[in-house]
C-alpha positions in Angstrom: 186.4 43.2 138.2 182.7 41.9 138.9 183.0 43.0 142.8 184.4 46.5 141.3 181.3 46.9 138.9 178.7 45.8 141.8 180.7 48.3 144.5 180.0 50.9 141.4 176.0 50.0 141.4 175.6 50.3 144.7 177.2 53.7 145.2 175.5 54.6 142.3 172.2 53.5 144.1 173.1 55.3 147.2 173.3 58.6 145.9 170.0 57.9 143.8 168.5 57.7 147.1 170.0 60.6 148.1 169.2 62.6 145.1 165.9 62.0 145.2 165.5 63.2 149.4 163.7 66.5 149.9 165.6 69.2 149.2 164.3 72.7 151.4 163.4 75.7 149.0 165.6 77.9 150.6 168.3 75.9 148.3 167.7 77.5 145.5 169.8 79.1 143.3 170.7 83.1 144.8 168.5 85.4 142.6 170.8 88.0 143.2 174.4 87.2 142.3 176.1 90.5 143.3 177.4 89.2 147.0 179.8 86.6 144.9 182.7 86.1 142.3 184.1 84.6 139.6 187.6 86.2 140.0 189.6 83.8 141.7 192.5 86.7 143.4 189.1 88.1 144.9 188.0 87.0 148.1 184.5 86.9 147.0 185.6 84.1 144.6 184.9 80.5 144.1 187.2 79.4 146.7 185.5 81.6 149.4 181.9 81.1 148.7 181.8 78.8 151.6 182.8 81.7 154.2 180.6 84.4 152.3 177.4 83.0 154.1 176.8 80.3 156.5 173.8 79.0 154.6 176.5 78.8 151.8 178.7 76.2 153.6 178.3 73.4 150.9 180.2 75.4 148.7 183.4 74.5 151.1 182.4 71.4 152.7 180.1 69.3 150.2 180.9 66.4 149.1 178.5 66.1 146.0 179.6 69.5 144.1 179.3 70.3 140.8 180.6 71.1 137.9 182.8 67.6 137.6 184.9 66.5 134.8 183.1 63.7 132.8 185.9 60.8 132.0 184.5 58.2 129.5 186.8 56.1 129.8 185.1 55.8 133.5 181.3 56.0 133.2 179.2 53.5 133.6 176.8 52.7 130.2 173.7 51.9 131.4 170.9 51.2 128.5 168.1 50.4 131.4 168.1 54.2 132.5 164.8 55.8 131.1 164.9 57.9 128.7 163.9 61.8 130.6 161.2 63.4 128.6 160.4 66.9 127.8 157.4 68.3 127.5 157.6 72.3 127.0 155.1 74.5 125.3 155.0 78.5 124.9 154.1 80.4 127.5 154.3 83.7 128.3 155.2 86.3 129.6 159.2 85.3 129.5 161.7 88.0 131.0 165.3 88.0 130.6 167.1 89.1 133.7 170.3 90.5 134.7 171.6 89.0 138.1 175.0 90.3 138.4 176.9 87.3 136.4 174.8 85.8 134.2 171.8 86.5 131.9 168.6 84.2 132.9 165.3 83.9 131.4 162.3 82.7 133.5 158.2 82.6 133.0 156.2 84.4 135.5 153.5 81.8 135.6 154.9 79.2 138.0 155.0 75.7 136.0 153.4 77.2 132.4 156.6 76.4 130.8 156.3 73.1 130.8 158.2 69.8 132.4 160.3 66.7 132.7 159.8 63.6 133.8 162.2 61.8 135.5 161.6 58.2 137.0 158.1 58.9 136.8 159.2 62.4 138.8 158.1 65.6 136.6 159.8 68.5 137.4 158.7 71.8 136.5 160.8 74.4 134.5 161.7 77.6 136.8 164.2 79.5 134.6 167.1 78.9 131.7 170.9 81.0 132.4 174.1 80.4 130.5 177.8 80.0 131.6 181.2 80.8 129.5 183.1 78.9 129.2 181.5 75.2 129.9 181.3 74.3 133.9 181.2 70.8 133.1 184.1 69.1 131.4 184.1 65.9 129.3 187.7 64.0 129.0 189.1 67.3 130.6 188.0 69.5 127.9 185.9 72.6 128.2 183.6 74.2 125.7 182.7 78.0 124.4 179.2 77.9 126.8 176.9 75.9 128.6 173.2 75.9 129.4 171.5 75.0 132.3 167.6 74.3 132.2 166.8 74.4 136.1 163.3 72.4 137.3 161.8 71.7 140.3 159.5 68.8 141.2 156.4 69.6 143.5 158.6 68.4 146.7 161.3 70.9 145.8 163.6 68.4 144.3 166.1 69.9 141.6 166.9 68.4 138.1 169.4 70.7 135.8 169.4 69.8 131.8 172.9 70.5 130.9 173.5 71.4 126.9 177.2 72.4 126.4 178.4 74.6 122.5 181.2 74.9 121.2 182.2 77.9 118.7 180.6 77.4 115.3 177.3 78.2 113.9 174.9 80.5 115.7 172.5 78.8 118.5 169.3 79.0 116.7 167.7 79.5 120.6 170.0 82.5 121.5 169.4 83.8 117.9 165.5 84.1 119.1 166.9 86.9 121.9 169.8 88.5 120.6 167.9 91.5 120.4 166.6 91.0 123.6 170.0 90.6 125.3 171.2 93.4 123.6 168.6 95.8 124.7 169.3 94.5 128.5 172.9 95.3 128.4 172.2 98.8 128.7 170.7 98.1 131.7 172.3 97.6 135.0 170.6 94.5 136.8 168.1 95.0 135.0 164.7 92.8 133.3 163.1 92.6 130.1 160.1 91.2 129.1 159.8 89.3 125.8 156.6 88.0 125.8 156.1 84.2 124.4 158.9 81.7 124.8 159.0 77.7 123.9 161.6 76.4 126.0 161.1 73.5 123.4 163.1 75.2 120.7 165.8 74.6 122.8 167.6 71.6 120.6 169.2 68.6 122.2 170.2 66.7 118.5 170.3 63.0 120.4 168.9 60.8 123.4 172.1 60.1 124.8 173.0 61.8 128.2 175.2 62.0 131.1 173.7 61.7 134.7 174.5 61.6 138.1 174.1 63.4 141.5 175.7 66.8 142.2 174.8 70.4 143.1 173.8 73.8 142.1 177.0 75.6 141.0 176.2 78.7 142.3 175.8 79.9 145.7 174.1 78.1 148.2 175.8 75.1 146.2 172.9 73.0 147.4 173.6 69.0 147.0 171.5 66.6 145.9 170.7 68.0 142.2 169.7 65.2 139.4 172.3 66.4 136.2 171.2 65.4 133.0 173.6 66.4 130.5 173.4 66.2 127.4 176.2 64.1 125.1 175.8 65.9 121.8 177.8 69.4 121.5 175.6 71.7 120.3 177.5 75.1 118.0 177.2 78.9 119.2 178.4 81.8 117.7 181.6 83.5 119.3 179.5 86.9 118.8 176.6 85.0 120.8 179.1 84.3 123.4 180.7 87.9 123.6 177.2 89.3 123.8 175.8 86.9 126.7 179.1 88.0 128.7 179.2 92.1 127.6 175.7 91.9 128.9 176.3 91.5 133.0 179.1 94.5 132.9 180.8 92.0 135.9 184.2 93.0 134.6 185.1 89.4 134.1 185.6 87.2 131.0 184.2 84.2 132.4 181.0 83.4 135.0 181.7 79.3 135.3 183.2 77.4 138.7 186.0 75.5 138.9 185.3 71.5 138.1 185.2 70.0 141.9 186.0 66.5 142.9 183.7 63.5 141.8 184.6 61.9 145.2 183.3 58.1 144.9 180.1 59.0 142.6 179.0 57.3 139.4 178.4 58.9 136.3 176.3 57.0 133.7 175.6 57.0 130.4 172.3 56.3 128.5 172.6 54.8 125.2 169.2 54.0 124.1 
């Protein structure tokens, strides 16, 4: 069982290393995601985003992909991982915009948002989006939505905070927008400005989280992404929900991927 847990550690350290390697900007997320699908009869789905675009290859081929399915029973409880620390502030001007599948706010001034730090890292925040249902998984069960908080350190290296709902009271965060989101729905891929934003009202409710070393889940499906998710399931409305999805006009009930293999990566858990 030792060798098991030290095999474990060491994989684990691996894909630190590799998490934390220089990752080219051209990895970013694809601002505009009208050239891909969630349908998966369409051949612009999930299972063809590697063909789409050669740049998009990883979608296909990697072998760090996310979203995974987090098993409990399996991850590794590690009190000596630092605690990541946030440190937003309001900043304007915030627009919400409409890329094709999903809804995502971002700040024109590059970096006024605020941060984390990671490992002594600090990465900036570039923008906010939701998926419905979940991405991510925990013990093989999805939830209502998910939010993904997407940084970017100096060296453009990418850490997503992952905050999963599930159906219950409204998200006190999305309730600061509804109006917002509504008024963009009559839009076709279109922005809105909504002036002064604190990504901080965003609410976690606990220290403990999930990490380990995946990818952007949209195209380019770039590797090497520090995930931070959050343990704690936050609540959202099911009207909060219909509204974020109603307001794309993709035609589909749902804008998440597929969970994709873990391969031989660790998942751990900080307990402080």
């Amino acid at each position: 069982m030792k060798m098991k847990m030290d095999l474990r550690s060491f994989s684990f350290f691996l894909f630190v290393i590799v998490g934390f390697a220089v990752v080219p900007s051209e990895s970013q997320e694809t601002e505009n995601e009208n050239e891909f699908s969630y349908l998966q009869n369409s051949t612009l789905g999930p299972t063809h985003w590697g063909e789409i675009h050669k740049e998009w290859a990883n979608c296909q081929n990697g072998s760090m992909q996310s979203p995974i399915n987090i098993v409990n029973e399996n991850v590794d409880i590690d009190c000596r991982l630092d605690m990541f620390q946030r440190s937003y502030k309001p900043a304007p001007p915030a627009v919400l915009i409409n890329r094709g599948h999903d809804i995502m706010m971002k700040w024109k001034g590059n970096g006024e948002a605020g941060s984390i730090n990671i490992n002594g890292t600090e990465y900036a925040l570039q923008q906010l989006h939701w998926h419905s249902p979940s991405e991510h998984s925990i013990d093989g069960r999805k939830f209502a939505m998910e939010l993904h908080m997407v940084h970017k350190s100096c060296e453009d290296m990418y850490a997503v905070v992952s905050m999963m709902y599930k159906i219950g009271e409204p998200n006190s965060f999305l309730a600061e927008i509804e109006e917002s989101i509504d008024a963009i729905k009559k839009i076709d891929d279109g922005e809105e400005e909504i002036g002064i934003i604190d990504a901080g009202h965003v609410k976690r409710g606990t220290q403990k989280y999930y990490r380990y070393i995946g990818s952007l889940t949209t195209p380019p499906c770039s590797e090497s992404v520090v995930w931070i998710i959050v343990k704690k399931i936050g609540t959202v409305s099911k009207h909060q929900v219909e509204l974020m999805r109603d307001a794309v006009h993709d035609h589909s009930d749902r804008n998440a991927r597929p969970t994709q293999a873990i391969n031989s990566r660790v998942v751990k858990l900080y307990m402080p």
